[in-house]
N, CA, C and O of each residue as an XYZ file, in Angstrom:
424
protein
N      96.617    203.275    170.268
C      96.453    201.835    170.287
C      96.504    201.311    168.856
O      96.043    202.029    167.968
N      97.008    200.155    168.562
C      97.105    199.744    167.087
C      96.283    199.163    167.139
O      95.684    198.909    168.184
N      95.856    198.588    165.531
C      94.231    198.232    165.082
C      94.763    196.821    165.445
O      95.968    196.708    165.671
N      93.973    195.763    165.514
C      93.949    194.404    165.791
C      94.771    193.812    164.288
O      94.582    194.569    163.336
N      95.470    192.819    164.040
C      96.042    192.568    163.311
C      94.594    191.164    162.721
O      93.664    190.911    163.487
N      94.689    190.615    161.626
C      94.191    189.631    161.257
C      94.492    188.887    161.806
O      95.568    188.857    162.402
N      93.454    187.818    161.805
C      93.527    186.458    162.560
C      94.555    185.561    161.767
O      95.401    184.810    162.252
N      94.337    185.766    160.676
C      96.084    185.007    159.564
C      96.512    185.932    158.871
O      95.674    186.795    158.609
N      97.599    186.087    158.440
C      98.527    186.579    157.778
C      98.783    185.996    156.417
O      98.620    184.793    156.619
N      99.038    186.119    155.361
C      99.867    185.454    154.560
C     101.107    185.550    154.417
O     101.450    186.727    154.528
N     102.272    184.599    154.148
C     103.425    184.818    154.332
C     103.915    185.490    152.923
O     105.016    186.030    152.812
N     102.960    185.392    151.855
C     103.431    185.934    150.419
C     103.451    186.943    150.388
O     102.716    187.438    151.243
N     104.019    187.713    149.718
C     104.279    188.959    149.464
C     102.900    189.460    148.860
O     102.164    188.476    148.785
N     102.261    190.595    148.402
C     100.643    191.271    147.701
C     100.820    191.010    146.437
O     101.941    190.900    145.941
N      99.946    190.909    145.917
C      99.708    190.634    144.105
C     100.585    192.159    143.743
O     100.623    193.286    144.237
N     101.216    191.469    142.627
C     101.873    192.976    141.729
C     102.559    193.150    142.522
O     102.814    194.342    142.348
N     103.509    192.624    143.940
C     104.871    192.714    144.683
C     106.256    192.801    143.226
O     107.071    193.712    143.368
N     106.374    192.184    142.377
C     107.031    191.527    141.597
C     108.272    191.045    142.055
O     108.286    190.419    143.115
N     109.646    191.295    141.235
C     110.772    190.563    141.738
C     111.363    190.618    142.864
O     112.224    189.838    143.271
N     110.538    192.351    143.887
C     110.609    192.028    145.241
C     110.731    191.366    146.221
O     111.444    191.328    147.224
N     109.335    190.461    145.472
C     108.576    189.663    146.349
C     109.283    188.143    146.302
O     108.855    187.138    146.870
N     110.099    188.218    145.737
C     110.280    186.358    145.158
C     110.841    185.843    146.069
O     110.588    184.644    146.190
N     111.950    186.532    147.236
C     112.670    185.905    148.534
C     111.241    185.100    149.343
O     111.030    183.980    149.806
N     110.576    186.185    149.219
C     109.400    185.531    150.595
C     108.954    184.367    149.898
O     108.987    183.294    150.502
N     108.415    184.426    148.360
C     108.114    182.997    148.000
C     108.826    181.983    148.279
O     108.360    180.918    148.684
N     110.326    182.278    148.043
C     111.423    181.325    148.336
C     111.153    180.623    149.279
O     110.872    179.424    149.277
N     111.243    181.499    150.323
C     110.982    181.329    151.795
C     109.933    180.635    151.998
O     110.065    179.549    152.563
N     108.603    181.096    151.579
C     107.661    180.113    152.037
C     107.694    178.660    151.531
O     107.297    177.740    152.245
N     108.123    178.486    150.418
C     108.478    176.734    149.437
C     109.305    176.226    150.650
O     108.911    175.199    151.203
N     110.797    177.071    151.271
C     111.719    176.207    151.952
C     110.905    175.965    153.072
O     110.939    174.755    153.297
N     110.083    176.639    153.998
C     109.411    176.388    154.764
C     108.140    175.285    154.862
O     107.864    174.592    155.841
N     107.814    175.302    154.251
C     106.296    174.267    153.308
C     107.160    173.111    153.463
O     106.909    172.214    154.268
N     108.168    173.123    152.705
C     108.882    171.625    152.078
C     110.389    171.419    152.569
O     111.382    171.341    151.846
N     110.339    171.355    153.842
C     111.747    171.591    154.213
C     113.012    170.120    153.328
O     112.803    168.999    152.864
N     114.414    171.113    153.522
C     115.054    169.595    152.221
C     115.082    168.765    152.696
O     114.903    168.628    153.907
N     115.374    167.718    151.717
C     115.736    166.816    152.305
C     116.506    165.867    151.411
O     116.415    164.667    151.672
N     117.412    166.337    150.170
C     118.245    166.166    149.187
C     119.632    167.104    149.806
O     119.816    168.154    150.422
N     120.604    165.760    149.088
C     122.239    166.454    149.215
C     121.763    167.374    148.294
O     121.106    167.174    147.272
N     122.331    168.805    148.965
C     122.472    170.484    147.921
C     123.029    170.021    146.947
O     122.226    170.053    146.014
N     124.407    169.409    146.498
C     124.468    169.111    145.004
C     123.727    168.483    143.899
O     123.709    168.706    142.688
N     122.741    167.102    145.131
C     121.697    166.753    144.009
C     120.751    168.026    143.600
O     120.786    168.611    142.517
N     119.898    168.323    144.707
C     119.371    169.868    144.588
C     119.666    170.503    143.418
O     118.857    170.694    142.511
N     120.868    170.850    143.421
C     121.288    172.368    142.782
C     121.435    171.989    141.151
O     121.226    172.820    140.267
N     121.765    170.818    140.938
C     121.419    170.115    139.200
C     119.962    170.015    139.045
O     119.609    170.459    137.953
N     118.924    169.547    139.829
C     118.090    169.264    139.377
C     116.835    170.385    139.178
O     115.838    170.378    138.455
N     117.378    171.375    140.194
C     116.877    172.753    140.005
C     117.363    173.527    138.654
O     116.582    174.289    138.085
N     118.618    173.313    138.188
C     119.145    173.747    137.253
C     118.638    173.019    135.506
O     118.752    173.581    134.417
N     118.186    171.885    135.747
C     117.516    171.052    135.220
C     115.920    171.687    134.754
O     115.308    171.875    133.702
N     115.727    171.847    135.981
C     113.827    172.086    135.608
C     113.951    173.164    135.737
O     112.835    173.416    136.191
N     114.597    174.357    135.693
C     114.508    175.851    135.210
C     114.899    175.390    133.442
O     114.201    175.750    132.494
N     115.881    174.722    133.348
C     116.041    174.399    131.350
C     114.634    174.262    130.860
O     114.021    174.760    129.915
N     114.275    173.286    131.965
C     113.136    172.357    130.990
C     111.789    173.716    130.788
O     111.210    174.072    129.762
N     111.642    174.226    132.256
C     110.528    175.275    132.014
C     110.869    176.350    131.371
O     110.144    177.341    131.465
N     111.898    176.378    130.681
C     112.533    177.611    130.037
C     112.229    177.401    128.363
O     111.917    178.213    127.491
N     112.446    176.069    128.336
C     112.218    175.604    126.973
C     110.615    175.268    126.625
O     110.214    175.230    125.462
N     109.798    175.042    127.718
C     108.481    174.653    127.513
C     107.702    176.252    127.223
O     106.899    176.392    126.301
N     108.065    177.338    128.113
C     107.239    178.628    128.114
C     107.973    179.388    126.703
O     107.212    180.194    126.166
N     108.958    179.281    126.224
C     109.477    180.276    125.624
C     109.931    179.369    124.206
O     110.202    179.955    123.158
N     109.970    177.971    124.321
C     110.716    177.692    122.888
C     111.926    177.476    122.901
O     112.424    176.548    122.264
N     112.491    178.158    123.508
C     114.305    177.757    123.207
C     114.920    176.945    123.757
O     114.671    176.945    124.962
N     115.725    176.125    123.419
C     115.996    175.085    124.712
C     115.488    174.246    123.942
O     116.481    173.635    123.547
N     114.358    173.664    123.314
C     113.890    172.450    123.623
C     114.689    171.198    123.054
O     114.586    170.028    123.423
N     115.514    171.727    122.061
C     116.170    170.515    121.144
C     117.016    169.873    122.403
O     117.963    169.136    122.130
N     116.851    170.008    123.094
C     117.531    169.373    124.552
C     117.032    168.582    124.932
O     117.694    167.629    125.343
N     115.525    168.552    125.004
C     114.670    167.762    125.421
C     113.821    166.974    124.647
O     112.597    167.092    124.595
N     114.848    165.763    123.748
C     113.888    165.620    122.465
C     112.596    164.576    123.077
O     111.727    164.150    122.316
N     112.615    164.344    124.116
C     111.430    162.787    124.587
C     110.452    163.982    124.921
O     109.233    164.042    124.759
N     111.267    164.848    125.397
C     109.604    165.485    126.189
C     108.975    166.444    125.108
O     107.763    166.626    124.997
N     109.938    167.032    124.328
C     109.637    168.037    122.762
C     110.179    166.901    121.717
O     111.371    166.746    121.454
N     109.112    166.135    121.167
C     109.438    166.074    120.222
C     109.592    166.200    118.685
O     110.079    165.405    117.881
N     109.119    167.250    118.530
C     108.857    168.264    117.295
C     109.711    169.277    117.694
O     109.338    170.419    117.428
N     110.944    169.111    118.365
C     111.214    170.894    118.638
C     111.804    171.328    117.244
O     112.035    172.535    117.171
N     112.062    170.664    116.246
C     112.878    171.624    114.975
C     111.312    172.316    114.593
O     111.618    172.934    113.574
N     109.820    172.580    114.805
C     108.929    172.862    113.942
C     108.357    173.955    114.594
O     108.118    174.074    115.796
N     108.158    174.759    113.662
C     108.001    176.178    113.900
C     106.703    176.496    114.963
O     105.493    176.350    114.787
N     107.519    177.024    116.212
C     106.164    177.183    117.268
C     105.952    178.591    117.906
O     106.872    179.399    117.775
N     104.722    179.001    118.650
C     104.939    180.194    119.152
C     104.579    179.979    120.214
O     103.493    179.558    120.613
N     105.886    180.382    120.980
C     106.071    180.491    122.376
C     104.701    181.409    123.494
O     104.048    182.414    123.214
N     104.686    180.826    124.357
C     103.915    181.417    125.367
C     104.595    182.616    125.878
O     103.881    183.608    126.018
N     105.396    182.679    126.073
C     106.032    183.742    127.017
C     107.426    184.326    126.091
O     108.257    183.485    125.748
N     107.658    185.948    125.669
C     108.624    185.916    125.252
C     109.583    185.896    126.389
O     109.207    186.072    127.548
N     111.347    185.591    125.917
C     112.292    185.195    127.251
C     112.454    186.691    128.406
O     112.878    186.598    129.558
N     111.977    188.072    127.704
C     112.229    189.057    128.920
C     110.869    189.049    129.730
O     110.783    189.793    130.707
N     110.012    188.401    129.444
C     109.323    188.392    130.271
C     108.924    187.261    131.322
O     108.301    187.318    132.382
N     109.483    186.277    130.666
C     109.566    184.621    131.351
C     110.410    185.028    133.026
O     111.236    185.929    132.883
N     110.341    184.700    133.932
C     111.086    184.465    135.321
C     110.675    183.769    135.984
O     109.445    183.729    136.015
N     111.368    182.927    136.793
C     111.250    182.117    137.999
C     111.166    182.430    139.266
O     112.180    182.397    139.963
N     110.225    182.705    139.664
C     110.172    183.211    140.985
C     111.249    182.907    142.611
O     111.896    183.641    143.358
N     110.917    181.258    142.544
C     111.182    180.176    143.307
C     111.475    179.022    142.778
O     110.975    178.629    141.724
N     112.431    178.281    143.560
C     112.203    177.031    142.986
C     113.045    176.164    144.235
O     113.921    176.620    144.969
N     112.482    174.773    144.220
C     112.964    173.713    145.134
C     112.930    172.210    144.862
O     112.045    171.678    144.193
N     113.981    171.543    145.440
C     113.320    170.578    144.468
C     113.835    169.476    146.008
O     114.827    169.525    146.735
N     112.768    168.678    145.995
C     112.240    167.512    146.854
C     112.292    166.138    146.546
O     112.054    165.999    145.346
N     112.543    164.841    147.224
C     112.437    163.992    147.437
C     110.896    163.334    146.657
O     110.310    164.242    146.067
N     110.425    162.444    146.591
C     109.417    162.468    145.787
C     109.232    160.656    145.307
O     109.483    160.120    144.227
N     108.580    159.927    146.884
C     108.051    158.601    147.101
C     109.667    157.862    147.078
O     110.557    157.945    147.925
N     109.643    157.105    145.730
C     110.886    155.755    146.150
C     112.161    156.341    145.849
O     112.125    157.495    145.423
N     113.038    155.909    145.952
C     114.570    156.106    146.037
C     114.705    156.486    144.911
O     113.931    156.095    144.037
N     115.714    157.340    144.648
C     116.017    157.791    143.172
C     114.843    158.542    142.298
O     114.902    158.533    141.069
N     113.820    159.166    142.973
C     112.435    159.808    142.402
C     112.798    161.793    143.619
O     113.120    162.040    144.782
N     112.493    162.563    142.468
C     112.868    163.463    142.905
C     111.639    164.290    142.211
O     111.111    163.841    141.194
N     111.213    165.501    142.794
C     110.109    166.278    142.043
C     110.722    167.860    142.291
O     111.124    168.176    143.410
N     110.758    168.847    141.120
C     110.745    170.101    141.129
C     109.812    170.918    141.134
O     108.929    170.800    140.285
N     109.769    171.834    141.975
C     108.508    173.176    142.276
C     109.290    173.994    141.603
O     110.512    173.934    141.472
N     108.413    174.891    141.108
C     109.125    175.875    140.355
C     107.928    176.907    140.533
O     106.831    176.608    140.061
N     108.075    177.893    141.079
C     106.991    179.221    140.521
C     107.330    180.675    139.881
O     106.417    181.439    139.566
């Protein structure tokens, strides 16, 4: 006889899964937040806020973003070096009035 399963499950993958695990995260964001953006808006603006969090954790990048960095010429130390920086997931949603869009990123 098999043991009784838990009353919930989590759909995430176990702590320390690593790049294994990142489909199921995927999965659970598309599920959570189903789309509701044309895939081409999507796929820029995802491409967008992977730059931006790329340049915020690690430094590089930012002269791209001079409103949101604006000191990026001045010597900083990054949070994350870039082989260790990754994106797990990411989705990006609709977000209140017309033309307002928000990115998840984990």
């Amino acid at each position: 006889m098999k043991p009784p399963q838990p009353a919930s499950q989590s759909a995430l993958p176990p702590h320390g899964e690593g790049a294994a695990g990142d489909r199921a995260i995927q999965q659970a964001l598309e599920a959570a937040w189903p789309a509701d953006l044309d895939a081409r808006d999507e796929r820029q603006l995802l491409a967008a806020g992977r730059e931006l969090l790329c340049a915020d954790a690690t430094g590089i990048g930012r002269a791209k973003w001079p409103r949101v960095f604006p000191d990026a010429g001045q010597h900083l130390t990054p949070a994350f070096a870039t082989a260790r920086f990754r994106i797990q997931a990411a989705i990006a949603r609709r977000d209140g009035a017309v033309g307002q869009a928000v990115v998840h990123l984990v």
